[in-house]
C-alpha positions, 0 to 999 in steps of 0.5 A: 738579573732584573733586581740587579739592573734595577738596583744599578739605575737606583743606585746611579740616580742617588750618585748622580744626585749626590752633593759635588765636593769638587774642591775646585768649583770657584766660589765669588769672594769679595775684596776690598778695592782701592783705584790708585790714579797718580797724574804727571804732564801738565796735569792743572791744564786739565778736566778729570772725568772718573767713572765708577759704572760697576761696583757690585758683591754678590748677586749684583748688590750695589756698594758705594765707592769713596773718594779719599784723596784728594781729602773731602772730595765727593762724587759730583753726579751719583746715579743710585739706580745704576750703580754710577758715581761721576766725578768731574772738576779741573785737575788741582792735586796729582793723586786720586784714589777711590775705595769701595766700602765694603768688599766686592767681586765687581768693578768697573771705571773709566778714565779720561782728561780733557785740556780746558786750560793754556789750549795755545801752549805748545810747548806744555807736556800733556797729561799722564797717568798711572793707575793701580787697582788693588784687591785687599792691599795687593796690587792687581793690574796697572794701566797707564793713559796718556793724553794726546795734543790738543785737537786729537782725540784721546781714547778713555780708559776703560776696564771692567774687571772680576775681582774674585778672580784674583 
C-alpha cells in the first residue's frame, strides 16, 4: 500500500509539472495602430497639443510613432528615454493621423486644444474632433472631444489602451 501511495504522489507531481495546453491562455499579439483625429468648429483658432505617452510590443519595447497627415509633419519634442512624442503647433488642416512603425500591444495618448486665435469672438463654433484608433486596419474605439468657450477649462482626452485585447 505504501508503494501505491508513493506511486500516486509521483505521479501528481509529474502531472502538476506537465506543460498547460490550455487553448485559452492569451497570448500579447502585436497590431499595427493608426490614430485617426478629424477636427470641425472653428478649428484655425486653435493650438493642437497631441501626445503619444505609451507605444510599446513586448515586454515594454519602445516603437516610434509617425505622423502621416498632415504630409511631412514631425514630432516637435521627442523624449526617447520615456517613450513620449509631443506635438504641438496652430491647427492649419482638419486631419491628423498618427501611425506606429512596427506592430504593438500598447498605446497611450492624449488630445487637447487650446483657443489662441479671435479669443473675443462670440459667435465662432469652438473645436471638435473625432478621433478613430485602429489596430491592423479595424476600427476599434472612438472618442470625441469638444472644446468648451474660451475662459472654461476643457478636459483632455486621455486613453491608455491594450491593443492585444482586440
Amino acid at each position: 500500500m505504501k508503494k501505491l501511495l508513493s506511486l500516486c504522489v509521483i505521479a501528481l507531481m509529474f502531472v502538476s509539472c506537465s506543460k498547460d495546453n490550455d487553448p485559452d491562455v492569451k497570448t500579447n499579439s502585436t497590431k499595427k495602430v493608426r490614430v485617426e483625429v478629424e477636427f470641425s468648429g472653428n478649428y484655425q483658432n486653435y493650438q493642437l497639443l497631441f501626445t503619444i505617452n505609451s507605444l510599446t510590443k513586448g515586454e515594454g519595447a519602445f516603437v516610434e510613432p509617425i505622423i502621416s497627415t498632415p504630409a511631412n509633419t514631425q514630432w516637435t519634442q521627442i523624449i526617447e528615454q520615456g517613450n513620449a512624442y509631443n506635438y504641438v503647433a496652430d491647427l492649419t488642416n482638419n486631419k491628423l493621423v498618427v501611425e506606429s512603425k512596427e506592430a504593438v500591444n500598447r498605446l497611450g495618448f492624449l488630445l487637447s486644444a487650446t483657443q489662441t486665435k479671435n479669443t473675443d469672438d462670440t459667435t465662432q463654433t469652438p473645436i471638435s474632433a473625432v478621433i478613430k484608433v485602429y489596430a491592423d486596419n479595424k476600427l476599434i474605439k472612438t472618442y470625441t472631444y469638444k472644446a468648451l468657450p474660451v475662459g472654461q477649462v476643457t478636459e483632455p482626452v486621455s486613453k491608455n489602451l491594450d491593443i492585444s485585447a482586440y
